[in-house]
C-alpha positions in Angstrom: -15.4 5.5 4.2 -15.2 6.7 0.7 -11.8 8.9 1.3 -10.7 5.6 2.9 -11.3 3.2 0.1 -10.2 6.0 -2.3 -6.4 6.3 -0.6 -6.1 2.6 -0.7 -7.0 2.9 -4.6 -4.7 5.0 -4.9 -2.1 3.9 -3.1 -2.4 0.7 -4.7 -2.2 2.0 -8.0 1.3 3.8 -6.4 2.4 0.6 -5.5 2.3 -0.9 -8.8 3.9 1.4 -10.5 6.7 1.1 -7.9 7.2 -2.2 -8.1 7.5 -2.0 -11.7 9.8 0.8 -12.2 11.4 -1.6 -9.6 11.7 -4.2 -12.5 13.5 -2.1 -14.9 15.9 -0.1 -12.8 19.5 -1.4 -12.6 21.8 -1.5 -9.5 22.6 1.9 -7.9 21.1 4.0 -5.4 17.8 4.9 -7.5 17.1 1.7 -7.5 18.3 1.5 -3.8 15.9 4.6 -3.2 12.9 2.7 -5.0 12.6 -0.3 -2.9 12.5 1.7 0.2 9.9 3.4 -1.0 8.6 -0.1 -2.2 8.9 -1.0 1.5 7.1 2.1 3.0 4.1 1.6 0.8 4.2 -2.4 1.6 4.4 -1.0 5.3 1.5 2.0 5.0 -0.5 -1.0 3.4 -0.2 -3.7 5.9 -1.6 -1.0 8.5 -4.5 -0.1 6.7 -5.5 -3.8 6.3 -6.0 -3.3 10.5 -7.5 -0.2 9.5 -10.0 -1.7 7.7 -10.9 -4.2 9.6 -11.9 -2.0 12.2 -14.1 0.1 9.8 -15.7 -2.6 8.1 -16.5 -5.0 11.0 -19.7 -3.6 11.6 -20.8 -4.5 7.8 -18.9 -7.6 7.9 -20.1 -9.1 11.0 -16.5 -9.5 12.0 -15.2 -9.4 15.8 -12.7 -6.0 16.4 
């Protein structure tokens, strides 16, 4: 459980710093390269919330 709260810290922490090199990058294909990589962690995160859900049912009292 640890491990698994400790890659969505850190993945997090990726994300922001994504999204704000995102902010200062101008048109061209770095930028083009950033927001798929934006996208991949928006993607990797939106799994993990079913991810967690699954773990964390039993201490939630939440139907799987």
């Amino acid at each position: 459980m640890e491990n698994f709260l400790e890659e969505i810290y850190s993945k997090a922490l990726e994300m922001r710093q994504v999204q704000t090199d995102l902010k200062t990058l101008p048109v061209g294909e770095e930028r083009k390269e950033t927001a798929h990589e934006w996208a991949n962690l928006v993607h990797w995160m939106a799994d993990r919330l079913v991810v967690a859900r699954d773990k964390f049912a039993k201490f939630l009292k939440l139907e799987s």
